[in-house]
C-alpha positions in Angstrom: 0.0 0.0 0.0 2.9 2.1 0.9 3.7 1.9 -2.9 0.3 2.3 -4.3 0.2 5.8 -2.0 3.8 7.2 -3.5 2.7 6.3 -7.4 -0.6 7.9 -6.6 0.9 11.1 -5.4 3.5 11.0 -8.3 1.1 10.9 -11.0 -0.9 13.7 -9.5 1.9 15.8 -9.0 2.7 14.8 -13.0 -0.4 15.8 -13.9 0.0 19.2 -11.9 3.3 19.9 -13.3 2.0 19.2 -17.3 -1.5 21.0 -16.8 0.4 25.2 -16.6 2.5 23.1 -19.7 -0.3 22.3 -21.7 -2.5 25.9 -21.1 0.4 27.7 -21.9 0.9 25.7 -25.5 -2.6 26.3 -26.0 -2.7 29.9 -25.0 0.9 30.3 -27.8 -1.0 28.2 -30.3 -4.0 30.9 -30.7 -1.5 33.1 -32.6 1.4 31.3 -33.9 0.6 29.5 -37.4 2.3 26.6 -37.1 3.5 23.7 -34.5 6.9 24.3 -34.8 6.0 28.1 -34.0 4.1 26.9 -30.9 6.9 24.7 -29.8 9.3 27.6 -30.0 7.7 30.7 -28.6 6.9 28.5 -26.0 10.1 27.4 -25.4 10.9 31.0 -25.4 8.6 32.0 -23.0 9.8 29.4 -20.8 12.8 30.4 -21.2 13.1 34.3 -21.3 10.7 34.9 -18.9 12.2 32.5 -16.3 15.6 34.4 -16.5 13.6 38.1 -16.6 11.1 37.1 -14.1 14.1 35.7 -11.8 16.1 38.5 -12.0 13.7 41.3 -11.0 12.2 39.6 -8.4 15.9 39.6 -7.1 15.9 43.5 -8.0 13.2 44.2 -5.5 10.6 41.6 -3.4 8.1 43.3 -4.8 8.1 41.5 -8.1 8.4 38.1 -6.7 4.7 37.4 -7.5 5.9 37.1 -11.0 7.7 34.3 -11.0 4.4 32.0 -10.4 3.3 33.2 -14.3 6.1 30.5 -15.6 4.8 27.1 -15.4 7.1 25.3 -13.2 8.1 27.8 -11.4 7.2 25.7 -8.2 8.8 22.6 -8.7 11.9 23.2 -6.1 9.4 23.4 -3.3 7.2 21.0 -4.5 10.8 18.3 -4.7 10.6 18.7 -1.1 7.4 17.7 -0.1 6.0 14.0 0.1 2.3 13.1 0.5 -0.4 15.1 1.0 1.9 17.8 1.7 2.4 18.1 -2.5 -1.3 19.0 -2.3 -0.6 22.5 -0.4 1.4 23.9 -4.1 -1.5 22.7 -5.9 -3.3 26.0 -6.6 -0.7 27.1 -8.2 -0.6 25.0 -11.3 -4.1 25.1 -11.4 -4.4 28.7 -11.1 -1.8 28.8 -14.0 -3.5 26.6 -16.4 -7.2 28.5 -15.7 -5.3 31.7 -16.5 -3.4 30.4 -19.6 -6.5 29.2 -21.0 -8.6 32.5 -19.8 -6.5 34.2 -21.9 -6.8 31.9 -25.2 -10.8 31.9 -24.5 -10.0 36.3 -24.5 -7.5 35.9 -27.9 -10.0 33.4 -29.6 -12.7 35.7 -29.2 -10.8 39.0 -30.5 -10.1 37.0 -33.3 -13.9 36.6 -34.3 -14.7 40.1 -33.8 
């Protein structure tokens, strides 16, 4: 049972790490024409903000709130956790992926008009 609990938790917290992942792709892919596009800004995104984010949040605390817009961003403290305690960093992914696909709903819709 002791098994069954830690590959439980393991695939949740897979599934909470690829969720900000996914939204994120589908939020690039309303505006980028083709899948190697999508694959790149993302990538990009990933990448640029992650290093821009990080270093003004070291600048000044006040910017540290920006660091939880990369997808990710909370795997570190989440490594250190076991059990139900991964559940406590579990808004965060899913407050990523609802606003990653709030703002490809808000795209998609501009489009049309």
């Amino acid at each position: 049972t002791k098994e069954l609990f830690a590959i439980t938790f393991t695939g949740m917290n897979f599934i909470l790490l690829a969720l900000p992942i996914l939204g994120l792709v589908t939020l690039v892919s309303t505006f980028a024409t083709t899948p190697r596009r999508v694959m790149v800004w993302t990538l990009l995104f990933w990448s640029i903000g992650t290093t821009l984010f990080g270093w003004l949040s070291s600048l000044h605390p006040l910017f540290d709130w920006l660091t939880l817009v990369i997808p990710s961003a909370h795997v570190p403290v989440l490594m250190t956790q076991y059990g139900f305690a991964t559940l406590k960093m579990a808004h965060i992914p899913i407050l990523q992926t609802v606003l990653f696909l709030a703002l490809a709903v808000f795209v998609l819709n501009r489009e049309d008009l």
